[in-house]
C-alpha positions as CSV (number, residue, x, y, z in Angstrom):
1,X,89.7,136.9,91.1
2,X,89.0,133.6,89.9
3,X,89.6,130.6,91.2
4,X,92.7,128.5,89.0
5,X,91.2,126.2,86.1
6,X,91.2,122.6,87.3
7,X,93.9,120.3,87.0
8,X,93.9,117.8,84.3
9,X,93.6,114.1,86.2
10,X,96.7,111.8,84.6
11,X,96.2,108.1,85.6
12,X,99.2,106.2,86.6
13,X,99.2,102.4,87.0
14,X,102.3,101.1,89.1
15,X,103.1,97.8,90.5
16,X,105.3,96.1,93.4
17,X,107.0,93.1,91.8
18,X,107.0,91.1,95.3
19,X,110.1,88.1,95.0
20,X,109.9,85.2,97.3
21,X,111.7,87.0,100.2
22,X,109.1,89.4,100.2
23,X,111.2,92.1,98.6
24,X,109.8,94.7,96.5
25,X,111.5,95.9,93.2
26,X,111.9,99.3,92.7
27,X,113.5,101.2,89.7
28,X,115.8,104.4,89.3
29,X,114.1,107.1,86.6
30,X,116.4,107.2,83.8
31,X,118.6,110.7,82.8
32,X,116.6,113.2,80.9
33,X,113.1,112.2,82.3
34,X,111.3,114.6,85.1
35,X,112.0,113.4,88.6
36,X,114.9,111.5,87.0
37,X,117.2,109.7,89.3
38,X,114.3,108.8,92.1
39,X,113.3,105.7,92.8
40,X,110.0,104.2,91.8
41,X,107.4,101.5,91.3
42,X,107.7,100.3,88.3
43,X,104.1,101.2,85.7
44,X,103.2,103.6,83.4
45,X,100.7,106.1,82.3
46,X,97.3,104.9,81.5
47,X,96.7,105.2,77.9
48,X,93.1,106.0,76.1
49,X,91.3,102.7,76.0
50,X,93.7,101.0,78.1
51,X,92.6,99.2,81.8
52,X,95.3,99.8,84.0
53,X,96.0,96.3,84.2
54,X,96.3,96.4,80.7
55,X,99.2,99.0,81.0
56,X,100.5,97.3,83.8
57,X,101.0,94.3,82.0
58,X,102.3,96.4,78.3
59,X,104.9,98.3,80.7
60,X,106.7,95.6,82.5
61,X,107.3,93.9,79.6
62,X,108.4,97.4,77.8
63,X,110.1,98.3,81.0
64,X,111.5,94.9,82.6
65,X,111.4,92.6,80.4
66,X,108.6,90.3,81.8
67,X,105.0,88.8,81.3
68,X,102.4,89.3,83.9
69,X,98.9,87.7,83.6
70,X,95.7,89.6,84.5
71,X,94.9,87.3,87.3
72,X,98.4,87.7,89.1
73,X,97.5,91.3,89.9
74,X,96.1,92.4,93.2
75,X,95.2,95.4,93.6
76,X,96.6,97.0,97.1
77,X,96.3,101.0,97.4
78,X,96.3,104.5,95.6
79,X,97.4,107.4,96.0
80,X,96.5,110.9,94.7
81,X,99.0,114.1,94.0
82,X,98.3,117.5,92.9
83,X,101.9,118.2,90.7
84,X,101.7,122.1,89.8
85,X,100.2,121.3,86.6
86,X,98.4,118.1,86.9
87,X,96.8,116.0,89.0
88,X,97.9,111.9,89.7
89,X,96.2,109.5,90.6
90,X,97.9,106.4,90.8
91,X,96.6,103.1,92.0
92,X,99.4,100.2,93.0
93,X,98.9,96.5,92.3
94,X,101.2,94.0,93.8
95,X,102.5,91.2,91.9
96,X,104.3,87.7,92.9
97,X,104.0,86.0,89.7
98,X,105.9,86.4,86.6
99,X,107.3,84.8,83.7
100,X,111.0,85.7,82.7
101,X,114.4,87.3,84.2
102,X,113.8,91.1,85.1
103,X,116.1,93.3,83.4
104,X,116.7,96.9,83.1
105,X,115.6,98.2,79.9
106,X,114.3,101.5,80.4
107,X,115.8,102.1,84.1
108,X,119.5,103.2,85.1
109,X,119.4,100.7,87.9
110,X,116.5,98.2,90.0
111,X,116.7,97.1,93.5
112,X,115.3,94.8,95.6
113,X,114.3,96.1,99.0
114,X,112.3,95.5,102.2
115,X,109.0,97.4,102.5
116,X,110.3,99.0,105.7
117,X,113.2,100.6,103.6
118,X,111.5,102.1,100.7
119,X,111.5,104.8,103.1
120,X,115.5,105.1,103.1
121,X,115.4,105.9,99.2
122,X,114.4,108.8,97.8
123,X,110.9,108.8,96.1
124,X,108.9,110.9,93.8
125,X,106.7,112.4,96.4
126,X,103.7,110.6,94.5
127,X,105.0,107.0,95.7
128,X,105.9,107.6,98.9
129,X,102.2,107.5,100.3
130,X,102.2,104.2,98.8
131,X,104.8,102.4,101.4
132,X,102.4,102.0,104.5
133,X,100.2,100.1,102.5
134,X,102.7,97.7,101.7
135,X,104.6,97.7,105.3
136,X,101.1,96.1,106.4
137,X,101.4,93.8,104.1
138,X,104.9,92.8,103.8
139,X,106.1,94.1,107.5
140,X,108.9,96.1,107.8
């Protein structure tokens, strides 16, 4: 028997919107999207062309409402999950500077949380390897 074909690498840019309490925004998937009702960083899939700091900055103004400039990302960590039929890779930039009020506009709800309680939502199981990364960072 042969082995299964590959799977097809998707590449997912997400970002942790840091305020100044250190608090990291995280938004609820919307109805009638896969993993919908999870909690997540918010970000996007990676278009042809596109840097992912280019999609970060085209999806949190699609998604939230704001503007981020290239030189207020940082990139952090990554992680990488095999889904049964593709494969994501998906760095995480943090973020402390934007321009504008955050809104919901693609989300059902966002929430401001300590690092050390990302843990206490539930996650796509893509994101959650993400958290220890920013516990160093931010503490618990």
């Amino acid at each position: 028997m042969s082995p299964p074909p590959p799977l097809k690498i998707t590449l997912v840019a997400a970002c942790a919107l840091i305020d100044g309490d250190g608090r990291v925004l995280v938004a609820q998937r919307p109805e009638g999207k896969a993993l919908a009702g999870l909690w997540e960083f918010p970000g996007g899939k990676v278009e042809p062309g596109e840097r992912p700091e280019q999609t970060l900055i085209r999806e949190l103004d699609e998604e939230l409402g704001v503007t981020v400039k290239e030189a207020c990302l940082a990139p952090l960590t990554f992680a990488s999950y095999p889904y049964e039929t593709f494969h994501l890779l998906m760095p995480l930039w943090i973020c402390r500077r934007w321009e504008g009020v955050i809104q919901k506009k693609e989300h059902q709800a966002l929430q401001w949380l300590r690092a050390g309680r990302l843990r206490d939502i539930p996650m796509p199981p893509a994101d959650e390897p993400l958290i220890p990364a920013l516990i160093d960072l931010l503490g618990p």
